[in-house]
SERO-4910 file (N, C-alpha, C, O; in steps of 0.05 Angstrom, whole numbers):
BEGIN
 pado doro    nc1    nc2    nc3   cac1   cac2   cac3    cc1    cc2    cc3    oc1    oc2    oc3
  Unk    A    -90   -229    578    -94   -208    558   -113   -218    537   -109   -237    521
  Unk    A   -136   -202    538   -151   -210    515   -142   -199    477   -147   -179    464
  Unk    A   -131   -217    474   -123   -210    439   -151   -210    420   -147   -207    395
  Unk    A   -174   -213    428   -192   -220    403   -206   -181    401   -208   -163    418
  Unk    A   -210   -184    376   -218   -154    356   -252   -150    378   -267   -167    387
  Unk    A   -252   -127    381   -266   -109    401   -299   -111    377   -299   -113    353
  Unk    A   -321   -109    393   -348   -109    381   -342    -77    351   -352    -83    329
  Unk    A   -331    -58    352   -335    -32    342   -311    -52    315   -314    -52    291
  Unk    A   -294    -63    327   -267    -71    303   -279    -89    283   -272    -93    260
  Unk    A   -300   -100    298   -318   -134    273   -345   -119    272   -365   -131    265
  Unk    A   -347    -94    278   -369    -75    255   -358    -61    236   -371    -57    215
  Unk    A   -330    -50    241   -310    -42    216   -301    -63    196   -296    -57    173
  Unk    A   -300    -93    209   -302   -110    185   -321   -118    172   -316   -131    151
  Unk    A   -346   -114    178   -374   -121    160   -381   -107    149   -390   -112    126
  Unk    A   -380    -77    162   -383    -57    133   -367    -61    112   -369    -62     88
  Unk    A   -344    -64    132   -317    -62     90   -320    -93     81   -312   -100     59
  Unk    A   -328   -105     94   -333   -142     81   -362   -132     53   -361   -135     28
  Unk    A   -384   -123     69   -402   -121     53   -396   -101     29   -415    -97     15
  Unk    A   -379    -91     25   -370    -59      8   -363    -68     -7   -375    -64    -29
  Unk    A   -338    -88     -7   -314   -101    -19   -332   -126    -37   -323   -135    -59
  Unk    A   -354   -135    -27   -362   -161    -39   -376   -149    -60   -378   -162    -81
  Unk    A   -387   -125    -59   -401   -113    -75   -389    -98   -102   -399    -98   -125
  Unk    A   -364    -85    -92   -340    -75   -107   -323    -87   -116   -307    -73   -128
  Unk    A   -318   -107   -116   -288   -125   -123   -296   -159   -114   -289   -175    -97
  Unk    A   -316   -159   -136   -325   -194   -146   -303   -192   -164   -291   -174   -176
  Unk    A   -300   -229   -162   -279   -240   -187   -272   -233   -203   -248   -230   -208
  Unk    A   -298   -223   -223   -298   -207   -248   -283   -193   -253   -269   -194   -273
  Unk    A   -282   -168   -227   -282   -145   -233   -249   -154   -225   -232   -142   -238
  Unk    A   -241   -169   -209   -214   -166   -205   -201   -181   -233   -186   -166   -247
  Unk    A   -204   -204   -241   -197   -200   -268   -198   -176   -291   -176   -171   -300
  Unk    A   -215   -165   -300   -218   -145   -308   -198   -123   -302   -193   -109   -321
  Unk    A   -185   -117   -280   -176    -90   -265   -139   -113   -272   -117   -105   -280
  Unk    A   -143   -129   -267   -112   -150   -270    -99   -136   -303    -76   -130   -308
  Unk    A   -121   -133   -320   -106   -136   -356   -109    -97   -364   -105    -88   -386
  Unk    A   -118    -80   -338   -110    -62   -340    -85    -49   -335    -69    -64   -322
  Unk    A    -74    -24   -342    -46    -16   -344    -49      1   -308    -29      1   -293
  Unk    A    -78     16   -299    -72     24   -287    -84      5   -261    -83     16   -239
  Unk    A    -93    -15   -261    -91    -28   -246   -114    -28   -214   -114    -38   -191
  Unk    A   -133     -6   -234   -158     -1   -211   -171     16   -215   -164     36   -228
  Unk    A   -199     12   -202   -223     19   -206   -223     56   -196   -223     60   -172
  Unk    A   -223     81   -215   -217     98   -200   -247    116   -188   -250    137   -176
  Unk    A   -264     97   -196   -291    104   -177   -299     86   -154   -314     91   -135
  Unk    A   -288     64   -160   -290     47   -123   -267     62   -108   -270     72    -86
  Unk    A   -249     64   -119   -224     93    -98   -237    109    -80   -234    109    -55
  Unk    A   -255    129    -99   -274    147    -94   -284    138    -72   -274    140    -50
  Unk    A   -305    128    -76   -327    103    -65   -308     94    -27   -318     92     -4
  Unk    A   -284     91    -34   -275     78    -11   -271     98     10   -274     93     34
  Unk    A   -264    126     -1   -260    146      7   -283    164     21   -280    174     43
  Unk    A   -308    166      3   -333    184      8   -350    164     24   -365    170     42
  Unk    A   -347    142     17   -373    132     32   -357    114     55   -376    108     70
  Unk    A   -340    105     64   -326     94     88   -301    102     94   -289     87    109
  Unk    A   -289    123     87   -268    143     96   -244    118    104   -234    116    126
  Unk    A   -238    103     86   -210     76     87   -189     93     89   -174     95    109
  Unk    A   -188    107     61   -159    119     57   -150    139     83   -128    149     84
  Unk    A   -174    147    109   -168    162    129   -160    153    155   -149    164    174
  Unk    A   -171    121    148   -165    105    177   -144    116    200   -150    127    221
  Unk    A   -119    109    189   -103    111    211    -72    143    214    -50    146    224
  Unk    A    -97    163    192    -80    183    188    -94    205    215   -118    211    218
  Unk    A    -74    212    232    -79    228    259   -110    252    247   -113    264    225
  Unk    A   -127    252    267   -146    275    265   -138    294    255   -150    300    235
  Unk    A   -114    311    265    -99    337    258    -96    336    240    -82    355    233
  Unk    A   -102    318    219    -84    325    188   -108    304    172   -105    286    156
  Unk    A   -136    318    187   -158    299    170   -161    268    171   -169    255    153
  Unk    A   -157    264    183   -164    240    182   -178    225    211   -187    241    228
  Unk    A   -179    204    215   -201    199    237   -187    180    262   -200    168    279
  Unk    A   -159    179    258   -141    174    276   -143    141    295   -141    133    318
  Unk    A   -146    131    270   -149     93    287   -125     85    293   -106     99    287
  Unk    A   -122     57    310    -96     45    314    -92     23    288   -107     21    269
  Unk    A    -77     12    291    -66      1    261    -82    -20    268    -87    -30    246
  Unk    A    -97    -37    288   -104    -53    291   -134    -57    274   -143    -79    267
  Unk    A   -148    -25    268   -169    -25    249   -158    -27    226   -173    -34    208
  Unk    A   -135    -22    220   -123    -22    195   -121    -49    186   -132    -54    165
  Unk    A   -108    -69    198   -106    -96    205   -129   -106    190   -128   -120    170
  Unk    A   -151    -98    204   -179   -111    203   -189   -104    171   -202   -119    156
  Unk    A   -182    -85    166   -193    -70    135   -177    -89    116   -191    -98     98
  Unk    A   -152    -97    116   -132   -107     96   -134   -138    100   -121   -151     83
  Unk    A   -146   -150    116   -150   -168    119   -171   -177     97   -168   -197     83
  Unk    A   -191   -159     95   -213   -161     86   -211   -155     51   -226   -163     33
  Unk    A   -191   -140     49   -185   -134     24   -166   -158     15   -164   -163     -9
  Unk    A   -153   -170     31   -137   -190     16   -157   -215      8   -148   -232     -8
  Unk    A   -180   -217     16   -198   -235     17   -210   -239    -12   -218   -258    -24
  Unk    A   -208   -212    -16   -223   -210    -47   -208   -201    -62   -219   -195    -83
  Unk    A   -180   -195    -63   -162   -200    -80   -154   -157    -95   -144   -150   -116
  Unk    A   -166   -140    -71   -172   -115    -81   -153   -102    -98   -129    -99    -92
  Unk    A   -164    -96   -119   -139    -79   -135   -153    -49   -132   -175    -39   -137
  Unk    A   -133    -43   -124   -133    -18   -104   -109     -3   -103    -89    -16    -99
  Unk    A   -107     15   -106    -67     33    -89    -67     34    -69    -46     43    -61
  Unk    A    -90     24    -44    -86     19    -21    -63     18    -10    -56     38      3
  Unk    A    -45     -4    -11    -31    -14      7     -5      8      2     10     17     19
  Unk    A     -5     14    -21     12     30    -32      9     66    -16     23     77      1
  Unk    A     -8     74    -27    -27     88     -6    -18     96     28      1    109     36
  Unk    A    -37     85     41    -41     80     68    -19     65     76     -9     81     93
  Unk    A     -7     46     76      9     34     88     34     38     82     52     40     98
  Unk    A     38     39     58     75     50     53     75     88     51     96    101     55
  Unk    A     52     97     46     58    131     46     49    146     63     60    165     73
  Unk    A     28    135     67     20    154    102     35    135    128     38    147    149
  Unk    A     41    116    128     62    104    146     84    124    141     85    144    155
  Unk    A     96    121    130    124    151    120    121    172    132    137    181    150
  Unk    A     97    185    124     92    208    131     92    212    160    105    229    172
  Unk    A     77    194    169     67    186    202     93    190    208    103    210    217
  Unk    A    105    170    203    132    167    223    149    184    225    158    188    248
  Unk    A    158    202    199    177    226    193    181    249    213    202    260    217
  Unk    A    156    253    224    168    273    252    173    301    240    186    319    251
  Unk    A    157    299    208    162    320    195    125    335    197    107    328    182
  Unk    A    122    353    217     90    360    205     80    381    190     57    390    186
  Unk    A    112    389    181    100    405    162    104    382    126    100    385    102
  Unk    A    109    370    136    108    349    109     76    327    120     61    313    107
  Unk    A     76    332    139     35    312    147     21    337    130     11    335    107
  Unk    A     23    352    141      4    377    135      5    381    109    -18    387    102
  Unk    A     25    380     85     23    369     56     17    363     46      9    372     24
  Unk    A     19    330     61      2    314     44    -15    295     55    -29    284     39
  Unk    A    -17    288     80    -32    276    102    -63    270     88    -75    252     77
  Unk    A    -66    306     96   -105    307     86   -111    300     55   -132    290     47
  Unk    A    -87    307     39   -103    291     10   -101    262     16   -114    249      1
  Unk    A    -91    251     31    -87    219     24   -112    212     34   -128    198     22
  Unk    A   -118    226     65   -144    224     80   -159    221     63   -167    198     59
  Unk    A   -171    244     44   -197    240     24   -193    229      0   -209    235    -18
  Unk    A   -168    206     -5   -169    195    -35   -168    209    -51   -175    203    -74
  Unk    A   -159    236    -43   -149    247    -74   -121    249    -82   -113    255   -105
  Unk    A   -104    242    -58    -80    224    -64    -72    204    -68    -86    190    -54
  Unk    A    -55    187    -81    -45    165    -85    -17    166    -92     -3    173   -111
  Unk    A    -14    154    -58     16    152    -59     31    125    -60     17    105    -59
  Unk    A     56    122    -63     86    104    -56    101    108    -49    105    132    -44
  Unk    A    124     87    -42    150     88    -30    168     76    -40    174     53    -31
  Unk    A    180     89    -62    202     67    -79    234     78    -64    245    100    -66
  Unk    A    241     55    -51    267     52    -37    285     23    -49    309     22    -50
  Unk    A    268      1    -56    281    -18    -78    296     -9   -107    290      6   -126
  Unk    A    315    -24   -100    329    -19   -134    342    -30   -142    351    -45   -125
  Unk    A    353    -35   -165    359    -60   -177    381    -74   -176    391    -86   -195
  Unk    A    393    -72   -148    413    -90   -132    405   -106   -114    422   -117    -99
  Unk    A    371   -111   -110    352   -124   -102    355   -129    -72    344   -147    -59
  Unk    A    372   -106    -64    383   -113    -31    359    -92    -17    353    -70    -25
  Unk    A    349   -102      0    333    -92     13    346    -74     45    329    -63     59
  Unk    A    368    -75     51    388    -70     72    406    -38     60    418    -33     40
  Unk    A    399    -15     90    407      4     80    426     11     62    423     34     52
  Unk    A    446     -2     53    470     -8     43    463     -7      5    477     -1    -14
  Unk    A    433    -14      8    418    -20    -15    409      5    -32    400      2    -55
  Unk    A    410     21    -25    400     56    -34    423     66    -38    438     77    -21
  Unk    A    426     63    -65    443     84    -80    436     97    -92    454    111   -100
  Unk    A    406    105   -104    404    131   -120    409    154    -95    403    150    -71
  Unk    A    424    181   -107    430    196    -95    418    217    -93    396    216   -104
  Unk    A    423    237    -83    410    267    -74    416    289    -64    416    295    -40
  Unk    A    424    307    -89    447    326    -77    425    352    -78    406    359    -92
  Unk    A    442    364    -50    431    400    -50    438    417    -67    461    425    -64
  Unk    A    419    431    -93    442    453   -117    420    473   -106    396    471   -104
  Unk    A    442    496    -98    428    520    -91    401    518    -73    380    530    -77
  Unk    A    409    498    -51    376    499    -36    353    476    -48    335    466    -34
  Unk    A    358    470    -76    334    447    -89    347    427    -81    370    430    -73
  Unk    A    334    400    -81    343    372    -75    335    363   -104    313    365   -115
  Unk    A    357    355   -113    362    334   -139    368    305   -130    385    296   -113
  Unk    A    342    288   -153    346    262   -141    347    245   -161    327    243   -176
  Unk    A    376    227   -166    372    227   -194    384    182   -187    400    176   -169
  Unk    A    373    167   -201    380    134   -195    349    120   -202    329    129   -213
  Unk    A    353     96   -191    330     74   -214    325     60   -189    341     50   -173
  Unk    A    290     62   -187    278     46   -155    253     21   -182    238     26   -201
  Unk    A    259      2   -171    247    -22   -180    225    -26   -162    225    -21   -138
  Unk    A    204    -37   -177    187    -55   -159    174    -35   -143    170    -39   -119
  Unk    A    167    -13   -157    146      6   -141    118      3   -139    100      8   -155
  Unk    A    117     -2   -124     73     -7   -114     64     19   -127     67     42   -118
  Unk    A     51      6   -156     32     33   -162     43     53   -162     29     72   -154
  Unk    A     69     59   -168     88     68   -181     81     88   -209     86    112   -214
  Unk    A     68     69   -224     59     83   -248     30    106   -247     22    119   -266
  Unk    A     19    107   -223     -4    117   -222     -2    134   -200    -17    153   -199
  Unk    A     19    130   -178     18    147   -158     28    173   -166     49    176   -178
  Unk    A     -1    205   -152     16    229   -160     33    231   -134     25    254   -129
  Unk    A     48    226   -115     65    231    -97     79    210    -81     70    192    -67
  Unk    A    109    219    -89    129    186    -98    145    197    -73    152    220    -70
  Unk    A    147    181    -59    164    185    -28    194    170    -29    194    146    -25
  Unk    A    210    179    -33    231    166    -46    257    166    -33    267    189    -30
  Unk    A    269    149    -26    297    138     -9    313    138    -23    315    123    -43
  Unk    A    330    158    -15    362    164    -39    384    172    -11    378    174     13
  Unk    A    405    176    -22    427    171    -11    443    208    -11    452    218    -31
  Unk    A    443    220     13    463    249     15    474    244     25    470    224     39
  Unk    A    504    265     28    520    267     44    516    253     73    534    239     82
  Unk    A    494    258     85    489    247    115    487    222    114    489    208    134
  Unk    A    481    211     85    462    182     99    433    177     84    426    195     69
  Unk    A    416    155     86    397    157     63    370    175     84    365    177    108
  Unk    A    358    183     63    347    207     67    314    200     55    309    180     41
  Unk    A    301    216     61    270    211     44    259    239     30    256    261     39
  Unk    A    255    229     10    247    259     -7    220    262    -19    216    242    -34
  Unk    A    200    280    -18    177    275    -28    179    283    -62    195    300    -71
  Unk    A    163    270    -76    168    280   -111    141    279   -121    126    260   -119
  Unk    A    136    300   -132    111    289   -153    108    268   -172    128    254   -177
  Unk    A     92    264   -181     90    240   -194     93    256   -220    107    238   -231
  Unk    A     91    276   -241     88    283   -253    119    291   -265    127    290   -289
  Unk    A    136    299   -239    160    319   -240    168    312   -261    164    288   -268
  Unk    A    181    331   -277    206    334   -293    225    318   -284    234    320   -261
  Unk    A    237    294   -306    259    280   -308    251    251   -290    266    234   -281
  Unk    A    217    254   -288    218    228   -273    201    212   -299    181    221   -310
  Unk    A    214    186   -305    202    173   -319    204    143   -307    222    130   -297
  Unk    A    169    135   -313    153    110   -302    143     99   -320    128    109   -336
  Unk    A    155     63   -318    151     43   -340    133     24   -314    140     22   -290
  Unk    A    111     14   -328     96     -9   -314    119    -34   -319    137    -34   -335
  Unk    A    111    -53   -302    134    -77   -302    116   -101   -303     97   -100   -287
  Unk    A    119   -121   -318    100   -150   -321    112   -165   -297    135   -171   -297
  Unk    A     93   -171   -275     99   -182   -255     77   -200   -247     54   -193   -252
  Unk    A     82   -220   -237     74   -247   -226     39   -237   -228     21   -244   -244
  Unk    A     37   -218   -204     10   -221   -189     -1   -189   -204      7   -167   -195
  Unk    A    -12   -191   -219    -29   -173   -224    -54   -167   -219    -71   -164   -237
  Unk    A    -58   -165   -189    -70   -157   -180    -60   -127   -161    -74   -112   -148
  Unk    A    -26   -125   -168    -23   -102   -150      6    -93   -171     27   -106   -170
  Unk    A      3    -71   -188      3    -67   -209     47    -55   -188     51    -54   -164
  Unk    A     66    -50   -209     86    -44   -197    102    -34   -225     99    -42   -248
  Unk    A    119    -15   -215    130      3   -235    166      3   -233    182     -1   -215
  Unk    A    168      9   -261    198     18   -264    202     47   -254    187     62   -266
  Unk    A    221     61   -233    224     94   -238    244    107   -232    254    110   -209
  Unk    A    251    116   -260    279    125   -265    280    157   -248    257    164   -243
  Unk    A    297    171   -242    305    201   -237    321    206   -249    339    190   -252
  Unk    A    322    232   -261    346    240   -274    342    275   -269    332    290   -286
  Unk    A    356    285   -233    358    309   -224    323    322   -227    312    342   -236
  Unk    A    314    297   -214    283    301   -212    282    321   -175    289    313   -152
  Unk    A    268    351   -186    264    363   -155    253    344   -136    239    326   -145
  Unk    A    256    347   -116    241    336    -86    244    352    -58    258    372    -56
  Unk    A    230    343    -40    228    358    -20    233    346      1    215    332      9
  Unk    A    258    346     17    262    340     39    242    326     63    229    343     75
  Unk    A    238    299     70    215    294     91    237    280    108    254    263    102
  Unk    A    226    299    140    245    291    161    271    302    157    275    321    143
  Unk    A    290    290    171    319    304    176    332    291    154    326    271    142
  Unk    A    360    312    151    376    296    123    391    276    139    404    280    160
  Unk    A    388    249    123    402    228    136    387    212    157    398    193    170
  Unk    A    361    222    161    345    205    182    323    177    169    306    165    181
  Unk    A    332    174    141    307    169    129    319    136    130    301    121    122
  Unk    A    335    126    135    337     84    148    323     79    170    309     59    171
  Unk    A    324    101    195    300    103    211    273     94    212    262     75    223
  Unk    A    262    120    192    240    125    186    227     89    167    209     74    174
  Unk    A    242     88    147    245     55    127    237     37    142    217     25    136
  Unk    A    250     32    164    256      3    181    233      5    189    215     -9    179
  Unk    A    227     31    213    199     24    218    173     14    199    156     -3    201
  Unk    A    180     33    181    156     32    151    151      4    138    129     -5    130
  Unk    A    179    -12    137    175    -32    129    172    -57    144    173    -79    134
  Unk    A    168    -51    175    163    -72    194    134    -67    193    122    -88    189
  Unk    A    119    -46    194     92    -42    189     83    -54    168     61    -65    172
  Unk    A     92    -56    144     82    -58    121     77    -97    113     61   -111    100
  Unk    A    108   -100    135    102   -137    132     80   -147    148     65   -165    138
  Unk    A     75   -138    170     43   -145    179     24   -128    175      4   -128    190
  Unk    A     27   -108    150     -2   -112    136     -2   -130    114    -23   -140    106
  Unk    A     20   -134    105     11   -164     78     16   -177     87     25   -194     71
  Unk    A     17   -188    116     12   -216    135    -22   -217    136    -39   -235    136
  Unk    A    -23   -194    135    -62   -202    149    -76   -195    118    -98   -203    113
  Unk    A    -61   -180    100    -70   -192     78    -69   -225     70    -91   -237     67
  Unk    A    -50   -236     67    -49   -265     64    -65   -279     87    -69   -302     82
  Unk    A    -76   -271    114    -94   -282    119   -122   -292    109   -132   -314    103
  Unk    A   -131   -267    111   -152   -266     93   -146   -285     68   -154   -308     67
  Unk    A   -130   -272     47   -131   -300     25   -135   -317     29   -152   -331     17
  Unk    A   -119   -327     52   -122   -369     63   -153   -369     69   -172   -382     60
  Unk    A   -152   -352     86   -186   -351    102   -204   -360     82   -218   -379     88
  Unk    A   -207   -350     60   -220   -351     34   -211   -374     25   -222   -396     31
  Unk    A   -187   -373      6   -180   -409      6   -194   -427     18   -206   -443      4
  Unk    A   -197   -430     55   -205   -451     66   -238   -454     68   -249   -476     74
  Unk    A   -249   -432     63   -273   -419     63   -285   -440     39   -297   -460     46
  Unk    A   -280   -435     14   -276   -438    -11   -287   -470    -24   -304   -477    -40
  Unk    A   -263   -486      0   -249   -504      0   -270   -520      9   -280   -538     -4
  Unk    A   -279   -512     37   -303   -525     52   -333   -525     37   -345   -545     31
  Unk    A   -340   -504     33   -358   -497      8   -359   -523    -11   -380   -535    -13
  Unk    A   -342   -529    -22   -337   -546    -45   -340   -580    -34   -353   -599    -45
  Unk    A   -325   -579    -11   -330   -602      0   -365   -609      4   -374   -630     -4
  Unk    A   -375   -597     11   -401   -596     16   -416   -605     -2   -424   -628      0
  Unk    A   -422   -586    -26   -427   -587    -48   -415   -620    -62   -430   -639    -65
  Unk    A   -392   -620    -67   -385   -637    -91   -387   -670    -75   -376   -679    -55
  Unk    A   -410   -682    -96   -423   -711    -92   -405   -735   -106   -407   -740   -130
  Unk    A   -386   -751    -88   -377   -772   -104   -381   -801    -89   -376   -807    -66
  Unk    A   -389   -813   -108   -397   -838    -98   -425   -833    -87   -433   -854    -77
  Unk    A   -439   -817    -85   -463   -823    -81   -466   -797    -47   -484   -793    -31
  Unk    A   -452   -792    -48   -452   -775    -18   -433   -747    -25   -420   -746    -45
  Unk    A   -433   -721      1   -423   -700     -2   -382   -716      0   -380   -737     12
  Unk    A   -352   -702    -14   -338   -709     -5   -335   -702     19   -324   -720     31
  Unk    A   -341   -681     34   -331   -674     58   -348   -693     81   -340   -687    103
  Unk    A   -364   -710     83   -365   -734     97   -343   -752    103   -339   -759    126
  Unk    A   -324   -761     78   -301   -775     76   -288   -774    102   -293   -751    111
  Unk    A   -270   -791    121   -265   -780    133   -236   -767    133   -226   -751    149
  Unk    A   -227   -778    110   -196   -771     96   -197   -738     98   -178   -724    102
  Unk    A   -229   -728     91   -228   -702     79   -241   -680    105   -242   -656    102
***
């Protein structure tokens, strides 16, 4: 079995290599680190109109241009390289993964095609501050009053959390935990940014208190829907952290080259 990336998959990485080098130098990722919202909202644009990212791997039928995750792979690789501050991952990989998986299409059809054209920005806050990551771990709840879904408990550590308008959210009904779509805006939802390690990928406090939502997928199907989402989600910040090293070692060699001690390059040494 041949595992190596197809001629069309390492032309999808040179365009977004050359995009990204252009869009998100050092600078600019410092710069985008000591902001609140944590990214450029005209390279967004940019990622959207001129290389259709945010559409990658959302099905044709619902706008988008229907890749296997394996181009997706190849894109986040490339973004971990340069350190992108972006809602990407937040985005594409935790909200249109959801969506994808939900089996709900009248909930694709929602919100699918805005994510396609970057005029959405989504998340998936299912963490909360019992730091258990195991279904057992979702206790904000979600009761049916008269037909509305009320969703009211505290999700930590939300990707872009503070900036996303459409919050995909794991709470707990009668059935079992469940997934509910929310605006970002809704009534009774309130979002605190949180000072965290790596600010390069900005993450939020968000409270509910009988904040409306909209049912995605079956009530009680939504640990399903999670598991998958978040097995996806660890090998895209696997091939993110590739890329980083890649760069690291990249970096690393560069320097060796360059830096003269004793009279010669170090990377001659043979220690080095």
């Amino acid at each position: 079995m041949n595992f190596a990336f197809s001629e069309e998959q390492e032309e999808l990485r040179n365009v977004v290599r050359q995009f990204l080098e252009a869009k998100s130098p050092e600078s600019a990722v410092r710069e985008l680190m000591e902001t609140e919202s944590g990214y450029d909202p005209e390279v967004w644009s940019q990622m959207g109109e001129q290389l259709g990212l945010q559409s990658l791997i959302v099905p044709e039928d619902f706008g988008g241009q229907g890749y296997s995750y394996v181009e997706l792979i190849v894109v986040l690789e490339e973004m971990g390289k340069v350190l992108l501050c972006a809602p990407y991952f937040s985005t594409v990989v935790l909200g249109a993964n959801t969506l994808i998986h939900s089996g709900d299409d009248a909930a694709k059809a929602a919100h699918l095609p805005g994510i396609a054209s970057g005029e959405t920005i989504a998340t998936l806050a299912f963490t909360e501050p019992n730091g258990r990551w195991d279904e057992s771990g979702i206790e904000a709840t979600a009761t049916n009053d008269g037909g509305t879904w009320k969703i009211s408990g505290t999700k930590m550590f939300v990707i872009d959390g503070h900036t996303a308008n459409l919050v995909l959210v794991a709470a707990r009904t009668g059935a079992g935990v469940s997934i509910f779509a929310v605006d970002g805006d809704a009534a009774g939802l309130t979002r605190t940014p949180l000072a965290t390690m790596d600010q390069t990928r900005k993450q939020a406090k968000l409270e509910f208190d009988g904040v409306e939502g909209t049912l995605i997928g079956t009530d009680g199907g939504g640990w399903d829907i999670l598991s998958t989402v978040l097995d996806l989600a660890a090998v895209g910040l696997a091939a993110e952290q590739v890329g980083g090293a890649q760069q690291c070692l990249d970096m690393s060699v560069e320097y060796a080259k360059v830096r003269v001690q004793f009279g010669r390059p170090i990377g001659s040494f043979q220690a080095i």
